[in-house]
N, C-alpha and C positions, 0 to 999 in steps of 0.2 A: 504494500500500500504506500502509496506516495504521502510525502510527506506535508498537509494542509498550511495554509496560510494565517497568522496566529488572526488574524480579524474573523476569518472562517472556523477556528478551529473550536473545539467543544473542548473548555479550559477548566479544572477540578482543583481544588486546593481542598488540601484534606488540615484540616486544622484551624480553629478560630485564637489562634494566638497573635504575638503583637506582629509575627514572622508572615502568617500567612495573608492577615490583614493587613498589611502595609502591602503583600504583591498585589493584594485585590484592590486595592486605592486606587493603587499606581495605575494597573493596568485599565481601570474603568475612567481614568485622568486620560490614557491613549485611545478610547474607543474601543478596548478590547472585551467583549463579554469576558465575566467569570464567577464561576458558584463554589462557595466554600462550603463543608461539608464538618458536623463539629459534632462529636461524642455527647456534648454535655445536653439537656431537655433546655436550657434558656441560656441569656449571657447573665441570670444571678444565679445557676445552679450552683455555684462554689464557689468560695474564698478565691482570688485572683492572688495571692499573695502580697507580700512585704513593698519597700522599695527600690526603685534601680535609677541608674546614672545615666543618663543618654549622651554618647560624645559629639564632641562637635566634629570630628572625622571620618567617625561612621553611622551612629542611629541620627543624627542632625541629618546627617545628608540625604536619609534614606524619606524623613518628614519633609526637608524642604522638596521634595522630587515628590511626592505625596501631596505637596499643598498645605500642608501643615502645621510648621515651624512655628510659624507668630503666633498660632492657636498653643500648640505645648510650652512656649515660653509664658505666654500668660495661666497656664494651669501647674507649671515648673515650679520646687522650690530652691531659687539660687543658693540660700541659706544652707541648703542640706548637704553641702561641696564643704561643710567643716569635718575634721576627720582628726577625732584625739587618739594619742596612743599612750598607753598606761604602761607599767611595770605590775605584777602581781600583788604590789603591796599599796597599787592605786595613786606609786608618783605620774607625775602626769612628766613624760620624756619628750612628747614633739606633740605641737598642735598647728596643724592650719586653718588658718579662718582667712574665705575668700572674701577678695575685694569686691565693691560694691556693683561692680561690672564685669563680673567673672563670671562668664558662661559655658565652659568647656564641658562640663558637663554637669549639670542640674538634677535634681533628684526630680523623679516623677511616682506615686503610687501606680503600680501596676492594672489594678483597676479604673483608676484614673486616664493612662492611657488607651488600655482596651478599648473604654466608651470613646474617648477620640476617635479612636480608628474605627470603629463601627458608625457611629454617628455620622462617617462622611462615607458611607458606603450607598447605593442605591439600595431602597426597598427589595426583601427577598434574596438579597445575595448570600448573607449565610443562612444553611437548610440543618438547621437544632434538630437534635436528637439523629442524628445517624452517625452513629457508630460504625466505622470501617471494619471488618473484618478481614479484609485481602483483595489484593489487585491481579484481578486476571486478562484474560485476551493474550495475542500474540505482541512478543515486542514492537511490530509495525507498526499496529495496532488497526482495528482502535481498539483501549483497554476496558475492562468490564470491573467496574466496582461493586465488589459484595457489601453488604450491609450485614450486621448481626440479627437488623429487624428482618432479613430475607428478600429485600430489594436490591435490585441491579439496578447499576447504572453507567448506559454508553458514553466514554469517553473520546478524548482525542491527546491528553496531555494530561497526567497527575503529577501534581507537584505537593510532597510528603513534607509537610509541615507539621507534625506531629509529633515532638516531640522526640524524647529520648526511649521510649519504646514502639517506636514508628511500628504502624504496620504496612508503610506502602516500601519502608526500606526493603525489605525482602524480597522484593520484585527485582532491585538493582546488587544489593549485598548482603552476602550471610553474616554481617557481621554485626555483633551484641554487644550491649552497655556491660562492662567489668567493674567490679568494687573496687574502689581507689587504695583502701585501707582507711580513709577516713569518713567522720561520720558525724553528720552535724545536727544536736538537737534543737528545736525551734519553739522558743517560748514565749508569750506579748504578754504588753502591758496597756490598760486602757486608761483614759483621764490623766496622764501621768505628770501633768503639770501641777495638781490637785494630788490625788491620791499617792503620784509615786514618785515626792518633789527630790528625794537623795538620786532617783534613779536618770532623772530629768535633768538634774545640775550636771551628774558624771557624764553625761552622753551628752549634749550641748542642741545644736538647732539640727546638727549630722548624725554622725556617727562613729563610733567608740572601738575601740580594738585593744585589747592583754591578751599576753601569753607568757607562758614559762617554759616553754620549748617541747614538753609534754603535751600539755592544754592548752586552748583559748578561749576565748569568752569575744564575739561580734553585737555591737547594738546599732539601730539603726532607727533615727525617725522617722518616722511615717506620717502624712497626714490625718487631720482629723483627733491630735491630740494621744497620738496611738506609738508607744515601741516593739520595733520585734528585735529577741535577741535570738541568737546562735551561740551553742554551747560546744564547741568544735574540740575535738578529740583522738585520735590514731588509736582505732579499736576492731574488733574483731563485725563482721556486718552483723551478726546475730549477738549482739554485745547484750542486749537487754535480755532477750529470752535465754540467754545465758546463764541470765541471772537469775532466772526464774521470773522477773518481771516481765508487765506489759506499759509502754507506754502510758496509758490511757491511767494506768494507778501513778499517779501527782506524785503521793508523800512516799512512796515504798522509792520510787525512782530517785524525787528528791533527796533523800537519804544517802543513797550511794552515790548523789554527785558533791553532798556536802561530805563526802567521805575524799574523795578524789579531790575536789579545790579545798583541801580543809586550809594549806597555807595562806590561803586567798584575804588578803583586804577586806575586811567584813562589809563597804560597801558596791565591793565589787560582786558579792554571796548574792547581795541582793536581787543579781540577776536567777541567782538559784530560788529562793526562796520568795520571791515575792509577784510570783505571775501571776495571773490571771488565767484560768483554765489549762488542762492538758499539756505536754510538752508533743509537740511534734518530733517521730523519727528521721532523718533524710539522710539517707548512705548517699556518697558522693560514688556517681558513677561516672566512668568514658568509654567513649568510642577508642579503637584500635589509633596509632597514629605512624602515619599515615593514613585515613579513612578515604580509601577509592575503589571505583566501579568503574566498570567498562560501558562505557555509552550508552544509552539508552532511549530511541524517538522517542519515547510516550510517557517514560518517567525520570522526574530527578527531585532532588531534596533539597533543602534550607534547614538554616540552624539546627539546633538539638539532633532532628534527624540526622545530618549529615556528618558533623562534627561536634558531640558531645562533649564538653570540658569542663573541667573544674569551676564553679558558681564564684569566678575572680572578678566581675565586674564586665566582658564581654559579651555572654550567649547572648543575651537581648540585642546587643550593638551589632554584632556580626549577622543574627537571622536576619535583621531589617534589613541591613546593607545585601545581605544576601538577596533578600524579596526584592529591593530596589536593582540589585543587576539584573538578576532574572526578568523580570518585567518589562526593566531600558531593551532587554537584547528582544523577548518578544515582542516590542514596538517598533522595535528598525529592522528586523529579521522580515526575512521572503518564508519562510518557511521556519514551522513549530521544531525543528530538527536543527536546523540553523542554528535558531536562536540557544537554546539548549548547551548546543557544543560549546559555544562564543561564553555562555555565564560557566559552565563547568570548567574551561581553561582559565579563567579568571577564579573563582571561588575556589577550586581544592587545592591547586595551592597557595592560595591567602589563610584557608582553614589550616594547613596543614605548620605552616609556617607560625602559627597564632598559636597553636597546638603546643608545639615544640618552644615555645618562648614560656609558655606556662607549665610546661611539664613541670610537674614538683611543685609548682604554689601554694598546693591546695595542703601541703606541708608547710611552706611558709608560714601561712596561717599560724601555725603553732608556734612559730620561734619569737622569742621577741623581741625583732626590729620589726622597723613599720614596714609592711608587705606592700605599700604604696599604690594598690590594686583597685582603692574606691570600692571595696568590699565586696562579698558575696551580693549574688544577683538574684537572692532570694528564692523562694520555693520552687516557682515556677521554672528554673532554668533546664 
């Protein structure tokens, strides 16, 4: 089957993330139809997560090719580009606080963004509640999307925005998310200008970073008066049922981590002891690296799916930028195959190269000097 013309062609994105919505902007900015395709029943079926950094190099660039930009700077918090770094015993060793005109990269709530990007979407573009189960058809194509609800659906081009346990990955690579050896717990604080004012003074208008080269402790503000912290660790991936614990038990959990920071600064503990609900699990996984496939007409990938890495401040910056090539090349492209090759010679090795610059940070984290990273990228990466 020859290869269609992307104006013509029947375009899928599988995933309602910031990755896959930023190609469908872009693309409906050039006159390209395209339908997203998103696991969740609504965009409130879930927590979007914490927040993240958008840079001026690469998620800037991917908004202003979006149409964006001046819309995320006014919902942007410049303030949140403060980034303190502690000793275990809560000296405070390095702080930056940006200037009044320092925009390289702005903190944004993920949910926050999300609705940006949906909001500038046409009616009907993303189609809630279908769950991908597998990409079929011949490479040529066209490909046949399964659904878990038992719908198919004719394709011309999937682009696997989905995430670190992709399912359209498998169409191009056999290759699977691996435990880093690290493991990050996730615990919030709500009202914390009020309620949590020790937790509020240590962490500032940004975000807060200790470690003793064992452990760390990540905090980060969030809009709406909100912190999430990160309890970061070098542990086994089944650390807690290890222990006979679950998650979901607060004080049994709490216990064995005031056992672990017991040298800790008592109000740095505070990130232990004074949350608000649950602690979240999150084993840090990656993609192989080098992560590459052999060409494919009808499918290719962006962020998470395609190059998994360590939650350093990037995944969010690289999937946009990712969506944003992809998109540029199917606007200038004669053919959906064209375009395709043009962004894959560009993207894997820019991923690969991002890859290998961060191998080991997610170690960093634990040491302590400042990891300079703009922190973890929160749940969702």
């Amino acid at each position: 089957m020859s290869s269609p013309t992307p104006s013509r062609a029947r375009i899928s994105v599988i995933g309602a993330g910031p990755g896959g919505l930023t190609c469908a902007r872009i693309l409906q900015r050039h006159g390209i139809a395209v339908t997203v395709h998103d696991r969740d029943d609504g965009p409130r079926a879930r927590d979007q997560g914490g927040t993240l950094d958008l840079h001026a190099d690469n998620g800037q660039i991917a908004l202003r090719e979006a149409g964006l930009l001046d819309a995320f700077f006014r919902l942007a918090r410049p303030e949140g580009q403060e980034m303190r770094q502690y000793a275990a015993d809560a000296t405070l060793t390095s702080h930056h606080v940006p200037e009044a005109d320092e925009l390289f990269k702005p903190e944004i709530d993920r949910g926050v963004l999300r609705d940006l990007l949906l909001d500038s979407l046409e009616p009907g573009t993303v189609r809630w509640g279908h769950a991908l189960e597998r990409v079929g058809g011949p490479d040529d194509g066209p490909r046949q999307l399964h659904f878990t609800d038992g719908t198919t659906l004719e394709t011309d081009l999937v682009i696997g925005a989905d995430g670190a346990y992709s399912r359209v990955r498998p169409a191009v690579s056999p290759a699977v998310p691996a435990y880093t050896g690290v493991s990050f717990l996730e615990a919030w604080f709500s009202g914390v200008d009020d309620r949590h004012r020790e937790l509020a003074e240590l962490v500032g208008r940004g975000s807060a970073h200790a470690a003793d080269g064992e452990r760390a402790m990540f905090a980060q503000r969030n809009g709406g008066d909100h912190i999430r912290t990160y309890l970061i660790q070098r542990v086994p991936a089944d650390w807690i049922t290890a222990h006979g614990l679950d998650a979901a038990g607060t004080g049994s959990l709490r216990a064995l981590l005031l056992e672990r920071y017991a040298h800790w600064a008592p109000g740095l503990r505070r990130m232990i002891t004074d949350n608000d609900g649950p602690y979240v699990h999150r084993p840090i996984l990656a993609l192989p690296v080098p992560h590459t496939w052999a060409h494919n007409p009808t499918v290719t990938l962006l962020g998470d799916a395609a190059h998994l890495m360590p939650p350093l401040g990037v995944g969010v910056n690289l999937a946009m930028l990712d969506a944003c090539d992809l998109a540029l090349s199917l606007a200038n492209a004669a053919r959906v195959d064209d375009a395709v090759r043009a962004y894959e010679k560009t993207m894997l090795p820019r991923s690969a190269e991002t890859a290998r610059m961060l191998d080991g940070r997610a170690e960093d984290l634990l040491s302590a000097g400042e990891h300079g990273s703009g922190g973890p990228d929160g749940p969702g990466h």
